[in-house]
C-alpha positions as CSV (number, residue, x, y, z in Angstrom):
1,X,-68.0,53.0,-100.7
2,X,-65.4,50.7,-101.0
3,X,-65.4,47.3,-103.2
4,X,-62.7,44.7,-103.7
5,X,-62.4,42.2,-105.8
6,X,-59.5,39.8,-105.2
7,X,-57.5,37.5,-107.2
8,X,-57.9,34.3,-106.4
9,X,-55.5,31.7,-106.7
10,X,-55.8,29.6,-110.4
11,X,-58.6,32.1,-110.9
12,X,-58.0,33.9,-115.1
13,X,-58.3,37.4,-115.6
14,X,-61.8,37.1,-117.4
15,X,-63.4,35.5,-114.8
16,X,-62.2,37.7,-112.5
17,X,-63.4,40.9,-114.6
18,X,-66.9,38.6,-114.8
19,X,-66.9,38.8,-111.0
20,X,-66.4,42.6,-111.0
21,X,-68.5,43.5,-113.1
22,X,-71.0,41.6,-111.3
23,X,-70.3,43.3,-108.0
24,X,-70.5,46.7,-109.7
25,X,-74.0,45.4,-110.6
26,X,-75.2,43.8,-107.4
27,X,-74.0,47.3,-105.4
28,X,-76.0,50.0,-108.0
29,X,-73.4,51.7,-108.5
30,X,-73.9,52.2,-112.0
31,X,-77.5,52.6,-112.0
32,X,-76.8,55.5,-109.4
33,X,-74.1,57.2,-112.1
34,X,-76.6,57.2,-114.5
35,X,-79.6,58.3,-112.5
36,X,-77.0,61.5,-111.6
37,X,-76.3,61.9,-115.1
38,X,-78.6,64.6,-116.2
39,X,-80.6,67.2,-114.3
40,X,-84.1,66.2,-113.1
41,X,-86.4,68.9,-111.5
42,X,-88.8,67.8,-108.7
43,X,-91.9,67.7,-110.7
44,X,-90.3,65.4,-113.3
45,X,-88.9,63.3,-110.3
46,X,-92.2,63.0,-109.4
47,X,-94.2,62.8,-112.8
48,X,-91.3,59.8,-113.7
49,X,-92.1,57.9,-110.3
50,X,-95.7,57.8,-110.6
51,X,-95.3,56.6,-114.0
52,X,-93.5,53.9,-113.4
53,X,-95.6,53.0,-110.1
54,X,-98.6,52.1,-113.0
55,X,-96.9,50.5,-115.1
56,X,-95.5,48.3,-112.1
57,X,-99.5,48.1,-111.0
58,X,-100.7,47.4,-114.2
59,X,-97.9,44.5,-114.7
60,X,-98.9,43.1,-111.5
61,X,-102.6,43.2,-112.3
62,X,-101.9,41.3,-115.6
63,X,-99.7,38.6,-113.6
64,X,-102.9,38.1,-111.1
């Protein structure tokens, strides 16, 4: 997976770093790097998944 960022013309380093870092965001790659991090069996795949499905029910029930 490939991702450039180019210099544009008139365009300052920082901004430029903004827009990477923004990409780098935007594509998951980080969030991938850290979910590869550690080892995580099956079962605590699993256990960690239906977790986070309640707490995404219960978040939606209290919007409703």
């Amino acid at each position: 997976m490939s991702l450039d960022v180019i210099l544009r013309e008139g365009e300052t380093q920082e901004s430029l770093l903004k827009r990477f870092t923004r990409a780098i965001e935007m594509s998951g790659v980080l969030r991938e790097a850290k979910s590869k991090r550690f080892f995580i069996s099956r079962g605590d795949a699993a256990r960690i998944k239906s977790k986070k499905a309640a707490r995404r029910r219960r978040r939606q029930d209290r919007q409703e």
